[in-house]
VMD Tcl script that draws the C-alpha trace (Angstrom):
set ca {
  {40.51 -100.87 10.76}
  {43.50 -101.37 12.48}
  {46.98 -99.50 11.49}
  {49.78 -102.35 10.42}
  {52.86 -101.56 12.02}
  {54.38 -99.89 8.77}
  {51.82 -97.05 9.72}
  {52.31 -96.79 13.22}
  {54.52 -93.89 12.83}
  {54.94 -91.18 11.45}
  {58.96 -91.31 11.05}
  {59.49 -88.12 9.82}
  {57.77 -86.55 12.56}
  {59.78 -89.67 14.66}
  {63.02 -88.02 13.46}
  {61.97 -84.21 14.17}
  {61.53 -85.20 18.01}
  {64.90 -87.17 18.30}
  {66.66 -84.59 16.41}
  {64.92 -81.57 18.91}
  {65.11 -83.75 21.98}
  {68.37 -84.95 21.10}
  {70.58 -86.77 24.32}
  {66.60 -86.64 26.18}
  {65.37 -88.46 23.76}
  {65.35 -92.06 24.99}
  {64.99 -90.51 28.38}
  {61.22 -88.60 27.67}
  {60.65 -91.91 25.18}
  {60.55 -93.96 28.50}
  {58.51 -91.37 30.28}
  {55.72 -91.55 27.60}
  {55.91 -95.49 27.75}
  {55.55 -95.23 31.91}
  {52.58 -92.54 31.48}
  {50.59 -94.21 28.24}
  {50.19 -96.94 30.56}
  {48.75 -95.05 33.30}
  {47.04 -93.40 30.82}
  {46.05 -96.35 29.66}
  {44.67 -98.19 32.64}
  {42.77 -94.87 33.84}
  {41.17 -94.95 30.30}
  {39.88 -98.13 31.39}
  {38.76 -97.97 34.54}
  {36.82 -94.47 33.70}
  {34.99 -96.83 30.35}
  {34.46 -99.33 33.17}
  {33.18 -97.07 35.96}
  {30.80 -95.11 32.71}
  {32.93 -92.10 33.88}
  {33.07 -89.94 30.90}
  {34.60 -87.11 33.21}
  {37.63 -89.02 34.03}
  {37.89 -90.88 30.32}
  {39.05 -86.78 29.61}
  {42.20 -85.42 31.14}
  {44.15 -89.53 30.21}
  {42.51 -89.45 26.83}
  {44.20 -86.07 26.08}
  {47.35 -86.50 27.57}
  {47.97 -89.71 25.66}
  {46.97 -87.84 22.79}
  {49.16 -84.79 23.29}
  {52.15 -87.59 24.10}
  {51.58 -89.97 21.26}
  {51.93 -87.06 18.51}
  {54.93 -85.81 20.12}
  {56.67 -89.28 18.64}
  {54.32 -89.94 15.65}
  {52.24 -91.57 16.69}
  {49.22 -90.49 14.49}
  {47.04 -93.46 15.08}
  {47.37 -94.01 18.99}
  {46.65 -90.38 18.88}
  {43.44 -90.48 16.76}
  {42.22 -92.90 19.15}
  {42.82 -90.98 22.34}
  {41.72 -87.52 20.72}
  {38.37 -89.84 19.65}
  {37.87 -91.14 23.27}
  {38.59 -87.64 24.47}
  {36.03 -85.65 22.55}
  {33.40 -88.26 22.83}
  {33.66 -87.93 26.81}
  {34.00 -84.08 26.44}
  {30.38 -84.12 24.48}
  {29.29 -87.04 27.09}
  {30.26 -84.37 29.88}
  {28.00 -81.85 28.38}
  {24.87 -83.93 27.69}
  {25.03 -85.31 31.53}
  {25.34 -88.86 29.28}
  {27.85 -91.77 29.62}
  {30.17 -93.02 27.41}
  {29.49 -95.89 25.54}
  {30.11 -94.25 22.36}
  {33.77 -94.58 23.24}
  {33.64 -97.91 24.40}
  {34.57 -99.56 20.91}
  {38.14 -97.35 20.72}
  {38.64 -97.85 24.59}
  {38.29 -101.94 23.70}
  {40.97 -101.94 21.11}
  {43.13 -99.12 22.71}
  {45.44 -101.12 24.45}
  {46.24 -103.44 21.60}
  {47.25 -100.59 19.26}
  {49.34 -98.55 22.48}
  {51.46 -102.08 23.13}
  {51.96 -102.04 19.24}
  {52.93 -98.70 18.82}
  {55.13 -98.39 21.93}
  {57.16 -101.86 20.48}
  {57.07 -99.74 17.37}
  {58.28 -96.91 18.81}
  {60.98 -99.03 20.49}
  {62.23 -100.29 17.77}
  {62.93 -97.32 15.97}
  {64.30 -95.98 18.88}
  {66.93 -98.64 19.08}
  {70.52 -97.84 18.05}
  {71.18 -101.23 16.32}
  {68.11 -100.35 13.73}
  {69.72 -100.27 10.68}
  {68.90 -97.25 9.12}
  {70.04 -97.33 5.66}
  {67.73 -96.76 2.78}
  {66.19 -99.60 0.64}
  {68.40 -99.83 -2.49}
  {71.36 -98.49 -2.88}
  {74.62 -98.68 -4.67}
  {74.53 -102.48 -6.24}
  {71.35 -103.40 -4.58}
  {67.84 -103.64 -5.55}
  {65.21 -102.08 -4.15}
  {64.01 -104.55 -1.56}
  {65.90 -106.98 -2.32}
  {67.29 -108.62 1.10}
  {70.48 -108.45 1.91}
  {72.55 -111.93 2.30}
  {72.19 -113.98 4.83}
  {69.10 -112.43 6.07}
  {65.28 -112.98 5.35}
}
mol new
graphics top color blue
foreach p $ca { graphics top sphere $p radius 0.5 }
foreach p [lrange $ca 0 end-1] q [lrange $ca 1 end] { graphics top cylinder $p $q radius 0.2 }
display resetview
Protein backbone atom coordinates (compact mmCIF):
# COMPACT_ATOMS: atom_id res chain seq x y z
CA UNK A 1 0.00 0.00 0.00
CA UNK A 2 1.24 3.09 -1.04
CA UNK A 3 0.93 6.49 1.18
CA UNK A 4 -1.32 9.26 -0.89
CA UNK A 5 0.32 12.42 -0.70
CA UNK A 6 -2.03 13.73 2.20
CA UNK A 7 0.09 11.18 4.31
CA UNK A 8 3.38 11.86 3.15
CA UNK A 9 4.10 14.01 6.04
CA UNK A 10 3.92 14.30 9.09
CA UNK A 11 3.32 18.30 9.28
CA UNK A 12 3.47 18.72 12.71
CA UNK A 13 6.68 17.13 12.98
CA UNK A 14 7.25 19.29 9.35
CA UNK A 15 6.68 22.44 11.45
CA UNK A 16 8.91 21.37 14.62
CA UNK A 17 12.04 21.16 12.14
CA UNK A 18 11.35 24.57 10.35
CA UNK A 19 10.59 26.19 13.53
CA UNK A 20 14.18 24.54 15.22
CA UNK A 21 16.09 24.93 12.00
CA UNK A 22 14.65 28.16 11.37
CA UNK A 23 16.76 30.56 8.48
CA UNK A 24 18.69 26.69 7.71
CA UNK A 25 15.79 25.36 6.97
CA UNK A 26 15.46 25.46 3.19
CA UNK A 27 19.20 25.26 3.22
CA UNK A 28 19.49 21.44 5.12
CA UNK A 29 15.90 20.78 3.08
CA UNK A 30 18.11 20.89 -0.14
CA UNK A 31 20.87 18.91 1.43
CA UNK A 32 18.48 15.98 2.26
CA UNK A 33 17.01 16.23 -1.40
CA UNK A 34 20.93 16.11 -2.85
CA UNK A 35 21.76 13.08 -0.33
CA UNK A 36 18.21 10.94 -0.62
CA UNK A 37 19.24 10.70 -4.06
CA UNK A 38 22.57 9.39 -3.49
CA UNK A 39 21.05 7.52 -1.05
CA UNK A 40 18.84 6.51 -3.31
CA UNK A 41 20.88 5.32 -6.24
CA UNK A 42 23.40 3.45 -3.76
CA UNK A 43 20.21 1.65 -2.46
CA UNK A 44 19.97 0.47 -5.86
CA UNK A 45 22.97 -0.48 -7.02
CA UNK A 46 23.71 -2.51 -3.55
CA UNK A 47 19.77 -4.49 -4.42
CA UNK A 48 21.35 -4.82 -7.86
CA UNK A 49 24.87 -5.98 -6.97
CA UNK A 50 22.81 -8.56 -3.95
CA UNK A 51 25.01 -6.42 -1.60
CA UNK A 52 23.15 -6.48 1.58
CA UNK A 53 26.34 -4.86 3.29
CA UNK A 54 26.18 -1.76 1.32
CA UNK A 55 22.03 -1.68 1.13
CA UNK A 56 22.99 -0.62 5.21
CA UNK A 57 24.79 2.59 5.94
CA UNK A 58 22.20 4.55 2.63
CA UNK A 59 19.21 2.72 4.01
CA UNK A 60 19.82 4.32 7.47
CA UNK A 61 20.87 7.55 6.58
CA UNK A 62 17.79 8.11 4.45
CA UNK A 63 15.98 6.92 7.28
CA UNK A 64 17.57 9.10 9.94
CA UNK A 65 17.04 12.17 7.16
CA UNK A 66 13.52 11.48 6.11
CA UNK A 67 12.16 11.63 9.90
CA UNK A 68 14.01 14.70 10.50
CA UNK A 69 11.17 16.40 7.99
CA UNK A 70 8.28 13.90 8.50
CA UNK A 71 8.66 11.91 6.52
CA UNK A 72 7.23 8.75 8.29
CA UNK A 73 6.66 6.66 5.26
CA UNK A 74 9.99 7.20 3.19
CA UNK A 75 11.40 6.43 6.53
CA UNK A 76 9.56 3.11 7.18
CA UNK A 77 10.82 2.05 3.95
CA UNK A 78 14.48 2.81 4.44
CA UNK A 79 14.45 1.56 8.22
CA UNK A 80 12.68 -1.80 6.41
CA UNK A 81 15.49 -2.08 3.74
CA UNK A 82 17.97 -1.35 6.48
CA UNK A 83 17.14 -4.04 8.99
CA UNK A 84 16.45 -6.62 6.39
CA UNK A 85 20.20 -6.14 5.10
CA UNK A 86 21.41 -5.87 8.78
CA UNK A 87 19.76 -9.59 9.40
CA UNK A 88 21.02 -10.50 5.64
CA UNK A 89 24.60 -9.41 6.99
CA UNK A 90 24.35 -11.80 9.82
CA UNK A 91 23.03 -14.93 8.09
CA UNK A 92 25.97 -14.53 5.27
CA UNK A 93 22.46 -14.29 2.95
CA UNK A 94 21.47 -11.73 0.25
CA UNK A 95 18.84 -9.51 0.07
CA UNK A 96 16.01 -10.26 -1.81
CA UNK A 97 13.74 -9.83 0.99
CA UNK A 98 14.24 -6.13 0.46
CA UNK A 99 13.97 -6.14 -3.05
CA UNK A 100 10.06 -5.39 -3.12
CA UNK A 101 10.62 -1.87 -0.90
CA UNK A 102 13.93 -1.14 -2.90
CA UNK A 103 11.48 -1.49 -6.29
CA UNK A 104 9.00 1.05 -5.14
CA UNK A 105 11.50 3.26 -3.14
CA UNK A 106 12.18 5.69 -5.58
CA UNK A 107 8.60 6.36 -6.53
CA UNK A 108 7.57 7.19 -2.94
CA UNK A 109 11.25 9.43 -2.30
CA UNK A 110 10.32 11.64 -5.72
CA UNK A 111 6.76 11.92 -4.09
CA UNK A 112 7.69 12.82 -0.83
CA UNK A 113 10.55 15.18 -1.72
CA UNK A 114 7.73 17.17 -4.23
CA UNK A 115 5.76 16.88 -1.05
CA UNK A 116 8.17 18.13 1.00
CA UNK A 117 8.72 20.95 -1.52
CA UNK A 118 5.67 22.07 -1.53
CA UNK A 119 5.20 22.62 1.94
CA UNK A 120 8.33 24.13 2.04
CA UNK A 121 7.32 26.81 -0.38
CA UNK A 122 6.55 30.32 0.89
CA UNK A 123 3.56 30.93 -1.48
CA UNK A 124 1.69 27.72 0.26
CA UNK A 125 -1.13 29.15 1.62
CA UNK A 126 -1.29 28.20 4.98
CA UNK A 127 -4.54 29.15 6.35
CA UNK A 128 -6.83 26.68 7.95
CA UNK A 129 -9.87 25.06 6.17
CA UNK A 130 -12.92 27.10 7.30
CA UNK A 131 -12.86 30.02 8.79
CA UNK A 132 -14.71 33.18 9.45
CA UNK A 133 -17.69 33.05 6.61
CA UNK A 134 -16.40 29.99 4.98
CA UNK A 135 -17.23 26.43 5.04
CA UNK A 136 -15.20 23.86 5.80
CA UNK A 137 -13.79 22.84 2.46
CA UNK A 138 -15.55 24.73 0.61
CA UNK A 139 -13.15 26.32 -2.23
CA UNK A 140 -12.49 29.55 -2.29
CA UNK A 141 -13.63 31.69 -5.54
CA UNK A 142 -12.14 31.49 -8.46
CA UNK A 143 -10.24 28.46 -7.66
CA UNK A 144 -10.95 24.61 -8.00
Amino acid sequence: MTPDDATLIDLHAFQQARAELGNAFVRILGYFEEDGVKSVDAIEAAMRDKNAAALVRPAHTLKGEARQFGAEPLALVAETIELIARKCVETHDTPEEALAHVVGLRALYDRTIDRLKREASPLVARRPAGGFGRRGGAPVFGRA
